[in-house]
KEGU-348869 format. One record per residue (C-alpha): residue in one letter; x, y, z. Coordinates in nm, 3 decimals. Example, Ala and Ser with C-alpha at 12.3 -4.5 7.8 and 13.67 -1.06 7.14 Angstrom:
// KEGU-348869
<atom><residuo>a</residuo><xx>1.230</xx><yy>-0.450</yy><zz>0.780</zz></atom>
<atom><residuo>s</residuo><xx>1.367</xx><yy>-0.106</yy><zz>0.714</zz></atom>
//
This chain:
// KEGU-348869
<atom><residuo>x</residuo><xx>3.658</xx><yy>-19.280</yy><zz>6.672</zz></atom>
<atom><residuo>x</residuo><xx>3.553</xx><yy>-18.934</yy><zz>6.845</zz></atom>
<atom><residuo>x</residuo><xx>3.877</xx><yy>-18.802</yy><zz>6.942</zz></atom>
<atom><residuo>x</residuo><xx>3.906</xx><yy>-18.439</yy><zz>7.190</zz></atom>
<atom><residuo>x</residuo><xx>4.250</xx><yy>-18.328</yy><zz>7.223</zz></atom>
<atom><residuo>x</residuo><xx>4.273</xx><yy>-18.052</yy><zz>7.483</zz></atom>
<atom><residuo>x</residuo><xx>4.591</xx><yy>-17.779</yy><zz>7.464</zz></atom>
<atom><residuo>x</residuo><xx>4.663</xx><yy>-17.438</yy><zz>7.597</zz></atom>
<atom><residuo>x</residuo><xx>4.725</xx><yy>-17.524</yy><zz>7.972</zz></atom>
<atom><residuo>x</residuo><xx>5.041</xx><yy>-17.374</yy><zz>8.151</zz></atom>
<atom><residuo>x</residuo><xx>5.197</xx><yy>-17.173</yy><zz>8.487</zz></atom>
<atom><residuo>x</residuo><xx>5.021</xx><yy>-16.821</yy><zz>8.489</zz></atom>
<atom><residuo>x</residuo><xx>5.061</xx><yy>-16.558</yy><zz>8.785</zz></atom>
<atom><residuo>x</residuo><xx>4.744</xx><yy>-16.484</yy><zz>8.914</zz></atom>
<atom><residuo>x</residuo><xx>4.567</xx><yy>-16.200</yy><zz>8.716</zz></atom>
<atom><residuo>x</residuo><xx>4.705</xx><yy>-16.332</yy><zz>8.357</zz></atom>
<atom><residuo>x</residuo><xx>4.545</xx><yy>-16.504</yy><zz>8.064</zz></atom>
<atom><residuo>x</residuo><xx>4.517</xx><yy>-16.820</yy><zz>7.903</zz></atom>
<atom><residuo>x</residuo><xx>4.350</xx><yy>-16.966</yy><zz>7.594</zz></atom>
<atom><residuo>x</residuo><xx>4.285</xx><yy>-17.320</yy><zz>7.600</zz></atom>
<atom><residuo>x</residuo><xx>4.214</xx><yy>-17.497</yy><zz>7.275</zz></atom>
<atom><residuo>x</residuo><xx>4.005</xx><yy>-17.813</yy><zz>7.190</zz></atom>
<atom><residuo>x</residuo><xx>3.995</xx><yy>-18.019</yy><zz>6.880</zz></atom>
<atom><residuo>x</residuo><xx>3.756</xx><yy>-18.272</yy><zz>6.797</zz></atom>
<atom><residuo>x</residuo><xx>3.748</xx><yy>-18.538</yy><zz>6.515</zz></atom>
<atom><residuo>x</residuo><xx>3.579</xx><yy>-18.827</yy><zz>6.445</zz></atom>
<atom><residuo>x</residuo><xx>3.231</xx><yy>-18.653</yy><zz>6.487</zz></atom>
<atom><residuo>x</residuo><xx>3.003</xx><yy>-18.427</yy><zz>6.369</zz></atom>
<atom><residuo>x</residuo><xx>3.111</xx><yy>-18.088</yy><zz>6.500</zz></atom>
<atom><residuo>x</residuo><xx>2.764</xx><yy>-17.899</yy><zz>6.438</zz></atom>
<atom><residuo>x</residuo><xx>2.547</xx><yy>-18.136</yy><zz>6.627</zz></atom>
<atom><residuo>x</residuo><xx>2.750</xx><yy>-18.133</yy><zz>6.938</zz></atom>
<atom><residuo>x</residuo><xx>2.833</xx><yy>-17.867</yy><zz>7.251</zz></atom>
<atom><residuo>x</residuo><xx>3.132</xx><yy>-17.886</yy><zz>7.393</zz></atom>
<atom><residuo>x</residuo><xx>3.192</xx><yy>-17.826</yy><zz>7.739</zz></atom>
<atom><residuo>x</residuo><xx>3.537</xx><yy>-17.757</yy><zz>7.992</zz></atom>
<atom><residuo>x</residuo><xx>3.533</xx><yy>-17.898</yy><zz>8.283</zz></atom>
<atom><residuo>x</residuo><xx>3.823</xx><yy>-17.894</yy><zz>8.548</zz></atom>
<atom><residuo>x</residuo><xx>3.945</xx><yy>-18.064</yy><zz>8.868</zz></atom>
<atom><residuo>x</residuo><xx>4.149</xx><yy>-17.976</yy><zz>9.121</zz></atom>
<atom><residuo>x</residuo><xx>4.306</xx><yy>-18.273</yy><zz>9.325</zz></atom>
<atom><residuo>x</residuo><xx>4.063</xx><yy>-18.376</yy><zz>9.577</zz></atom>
<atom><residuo>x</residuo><xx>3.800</xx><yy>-18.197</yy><zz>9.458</zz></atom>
<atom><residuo>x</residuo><xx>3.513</xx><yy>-18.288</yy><zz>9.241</zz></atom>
<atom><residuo>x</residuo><xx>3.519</xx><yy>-18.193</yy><zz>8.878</zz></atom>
<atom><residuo>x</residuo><xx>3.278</xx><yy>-17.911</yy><zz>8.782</zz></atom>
<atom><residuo>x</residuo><xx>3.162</xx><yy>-17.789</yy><zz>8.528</zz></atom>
<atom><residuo>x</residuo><xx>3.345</xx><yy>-17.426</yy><zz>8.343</zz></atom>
<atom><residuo>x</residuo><xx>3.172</xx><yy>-17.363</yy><zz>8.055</zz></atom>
<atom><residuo>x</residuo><xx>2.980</xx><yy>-17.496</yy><zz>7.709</zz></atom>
<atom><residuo>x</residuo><xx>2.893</xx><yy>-17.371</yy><zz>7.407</zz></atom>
<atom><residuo>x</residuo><xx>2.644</xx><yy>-17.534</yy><zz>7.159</zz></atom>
<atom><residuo>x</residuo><xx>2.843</xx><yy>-17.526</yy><zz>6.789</zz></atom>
<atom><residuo>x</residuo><xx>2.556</xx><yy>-17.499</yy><zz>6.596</zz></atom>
<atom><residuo>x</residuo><xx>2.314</xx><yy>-17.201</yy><zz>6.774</zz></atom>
<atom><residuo>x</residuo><xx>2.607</xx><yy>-17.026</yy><zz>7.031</zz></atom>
<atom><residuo>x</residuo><xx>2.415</xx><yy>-17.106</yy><zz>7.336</zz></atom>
<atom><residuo>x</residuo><xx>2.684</xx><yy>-17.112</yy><zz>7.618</zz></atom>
<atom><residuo>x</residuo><xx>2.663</xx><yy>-17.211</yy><zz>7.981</zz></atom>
<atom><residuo>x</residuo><xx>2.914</xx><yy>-17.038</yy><zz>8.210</zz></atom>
<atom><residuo>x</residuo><xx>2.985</xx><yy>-17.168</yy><zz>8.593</zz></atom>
<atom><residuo>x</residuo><xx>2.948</xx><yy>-16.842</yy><zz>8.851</zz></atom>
<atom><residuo>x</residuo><xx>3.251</xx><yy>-16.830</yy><zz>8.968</zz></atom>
<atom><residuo>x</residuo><xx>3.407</xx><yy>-16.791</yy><zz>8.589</zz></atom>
<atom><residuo>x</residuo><xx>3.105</xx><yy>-16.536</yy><zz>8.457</zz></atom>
<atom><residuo>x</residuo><xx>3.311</xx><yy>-16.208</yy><zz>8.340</zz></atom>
<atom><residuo>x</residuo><xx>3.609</xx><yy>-16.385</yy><zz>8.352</zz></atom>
<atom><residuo>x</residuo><xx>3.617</xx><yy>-16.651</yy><zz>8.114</zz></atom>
<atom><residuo>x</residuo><xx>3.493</xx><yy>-16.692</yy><zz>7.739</zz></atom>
<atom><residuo>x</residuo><xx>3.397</xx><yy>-16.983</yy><zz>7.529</zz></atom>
<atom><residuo>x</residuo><xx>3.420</xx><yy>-16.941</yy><zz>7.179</zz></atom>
<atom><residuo>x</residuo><xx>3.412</xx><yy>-17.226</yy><zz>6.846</zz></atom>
<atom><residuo>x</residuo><xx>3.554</xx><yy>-17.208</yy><zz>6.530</zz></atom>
<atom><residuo>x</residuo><xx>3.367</xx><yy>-17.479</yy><zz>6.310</zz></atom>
<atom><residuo>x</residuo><xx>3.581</xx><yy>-17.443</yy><zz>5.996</zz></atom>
<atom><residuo>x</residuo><xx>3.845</xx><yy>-17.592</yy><zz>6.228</zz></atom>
<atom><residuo>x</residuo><xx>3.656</xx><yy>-17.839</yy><zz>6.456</zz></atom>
<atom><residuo>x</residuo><xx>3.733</xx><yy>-17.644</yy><zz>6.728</zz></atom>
<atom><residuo>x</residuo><xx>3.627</xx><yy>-17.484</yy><zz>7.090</zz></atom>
<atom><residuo>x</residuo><xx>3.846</xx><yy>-17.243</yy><zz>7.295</zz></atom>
<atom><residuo>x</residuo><xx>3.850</xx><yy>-17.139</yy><zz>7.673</zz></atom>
<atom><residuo>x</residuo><xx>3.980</xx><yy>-16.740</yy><zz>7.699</zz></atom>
<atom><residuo>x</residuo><xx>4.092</xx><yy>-16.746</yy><zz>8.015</zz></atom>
<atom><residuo>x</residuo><xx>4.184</xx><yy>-16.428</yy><zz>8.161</zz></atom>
<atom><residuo>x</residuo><xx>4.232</xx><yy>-16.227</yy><zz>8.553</zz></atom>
<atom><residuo>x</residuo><xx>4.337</xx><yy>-16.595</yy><zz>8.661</zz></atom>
<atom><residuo>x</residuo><xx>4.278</xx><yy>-16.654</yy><zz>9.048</zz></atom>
<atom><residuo>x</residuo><xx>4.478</xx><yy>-16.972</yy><zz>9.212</zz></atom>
<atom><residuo>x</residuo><xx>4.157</xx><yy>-17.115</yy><zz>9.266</zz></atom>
<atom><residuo>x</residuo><xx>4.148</xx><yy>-17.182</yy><zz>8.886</zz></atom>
<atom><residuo>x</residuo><xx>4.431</xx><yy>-17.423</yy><zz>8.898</zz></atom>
<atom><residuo>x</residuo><xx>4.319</xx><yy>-17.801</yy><zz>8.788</zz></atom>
<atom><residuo>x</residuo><xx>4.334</xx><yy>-18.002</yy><zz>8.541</zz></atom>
<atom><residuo>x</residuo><xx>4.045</xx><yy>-17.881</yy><zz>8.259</zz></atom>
<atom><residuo>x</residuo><xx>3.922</xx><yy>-18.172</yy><zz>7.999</zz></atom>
<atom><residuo>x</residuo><xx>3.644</xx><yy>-18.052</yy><zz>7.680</zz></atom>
<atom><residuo>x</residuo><xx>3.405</xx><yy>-18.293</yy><zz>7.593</zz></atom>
<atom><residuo>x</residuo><xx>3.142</xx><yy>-18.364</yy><zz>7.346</zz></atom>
<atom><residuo>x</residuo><xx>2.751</xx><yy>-18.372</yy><zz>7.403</zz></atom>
<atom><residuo>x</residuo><xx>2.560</xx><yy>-18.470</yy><zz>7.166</zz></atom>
<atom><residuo>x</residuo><xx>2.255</xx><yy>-18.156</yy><zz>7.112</zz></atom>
<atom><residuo>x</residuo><xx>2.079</xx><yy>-18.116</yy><zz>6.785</zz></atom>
<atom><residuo>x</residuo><xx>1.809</xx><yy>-18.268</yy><zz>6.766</zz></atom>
<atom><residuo>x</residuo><xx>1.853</xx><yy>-18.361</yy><zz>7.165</zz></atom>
<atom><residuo>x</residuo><xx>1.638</xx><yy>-18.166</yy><zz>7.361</zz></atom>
<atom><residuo>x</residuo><xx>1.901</xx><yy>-18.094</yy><zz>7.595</zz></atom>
<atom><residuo>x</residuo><xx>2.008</xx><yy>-17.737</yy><zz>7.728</zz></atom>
<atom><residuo>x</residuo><xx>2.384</xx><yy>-17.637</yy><zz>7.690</zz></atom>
<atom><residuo>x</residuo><xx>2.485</xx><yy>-17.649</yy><zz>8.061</zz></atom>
<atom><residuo>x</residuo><xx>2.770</xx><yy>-17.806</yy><zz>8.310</zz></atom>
<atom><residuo>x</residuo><xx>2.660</xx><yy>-18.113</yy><zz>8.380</zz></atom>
<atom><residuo>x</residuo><xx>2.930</xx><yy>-18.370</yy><zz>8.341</zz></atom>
<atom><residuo>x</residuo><xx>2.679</xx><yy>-18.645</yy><zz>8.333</zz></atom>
<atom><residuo>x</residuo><xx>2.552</xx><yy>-18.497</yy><zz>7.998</zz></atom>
<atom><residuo>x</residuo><xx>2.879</xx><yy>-18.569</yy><zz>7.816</zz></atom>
<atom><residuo>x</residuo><xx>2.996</xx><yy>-18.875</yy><zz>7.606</zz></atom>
<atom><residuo>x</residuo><xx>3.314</xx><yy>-18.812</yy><zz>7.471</zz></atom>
<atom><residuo>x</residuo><xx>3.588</xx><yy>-18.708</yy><zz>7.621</zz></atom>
<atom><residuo>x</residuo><xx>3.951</xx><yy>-18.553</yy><zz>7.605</zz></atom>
<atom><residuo>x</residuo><xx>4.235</xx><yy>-18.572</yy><zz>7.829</zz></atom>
<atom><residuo>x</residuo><xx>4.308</xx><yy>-18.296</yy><zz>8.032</zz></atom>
<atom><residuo>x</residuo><xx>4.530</xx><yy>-17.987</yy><zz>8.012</zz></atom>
<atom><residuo>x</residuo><xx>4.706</xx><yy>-17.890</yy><zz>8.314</zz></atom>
<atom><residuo>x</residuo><xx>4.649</xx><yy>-17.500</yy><zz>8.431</zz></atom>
<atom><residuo>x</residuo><xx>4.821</xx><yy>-17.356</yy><zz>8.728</zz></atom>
<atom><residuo>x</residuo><xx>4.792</xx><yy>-17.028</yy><zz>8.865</zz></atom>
<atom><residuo>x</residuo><xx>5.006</xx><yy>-16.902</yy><zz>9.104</zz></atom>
<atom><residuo>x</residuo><xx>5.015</xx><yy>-16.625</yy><zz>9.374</zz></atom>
//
């Protein structure tokens, strides 16, 4: 069973830092790219970032470029969200999930409908 287990979310002033972590199981970890995606309440998700674990491609949203980096540690199964000069419009909850890639075709991107596995989310809040 593919499990994603998302951690790292928290209350943050606006300008400050977070690093969300997520670890997967149950799959292979080099053929996938694993992607954070958030939602705020009554908004649609969208799509953050992804990074392919086997060749480093990542995909970053616009309004996240500079801000945020993706990063994947394969001896431990896995991919982390750096977080940093937080803006309230970051709050939502952010889930990871799991695309399978090698071998694919497919381009690392943000595309939700790309992804078949998926975590629970993490709550981040960024305040004023």
């Amino acid at each position: 069973e593919v499990q994603l287990q998302a951690s790292g979310g928290g209350l943050v002033q606006a300008g400050g830092s977070l690093r969300l972590s997520c670890a997967a199981s149950g799959l292979t970890f080099d053929d996938y790219a694993i992607g954070w995606f958030r939602q705020d309440p009554g908004k649609e998700r969208e799509g953050v970032s992804s990074i392919s674990t086997s060749d480093g491609s990542t995909y970053y949203a616009d309004s996240v470029k500079g801000r945020f980096a993706i990063s994947s540690d394969n001896a431990k199964n896995t991919v982390y969200l750096h977080m940093s000069s937080l803006k309230p419009e970051d709050t939502g909850v952010y889930y990871c999930a799991a695309m399978w890639y090698v071998g694919s075709g497919r381009v690392v991107g943000g595309d939700e409908a790309d992804m078949e596995h998926w975590g629970q989310g993490t709550l981040v809040t960024v305040s004023s």
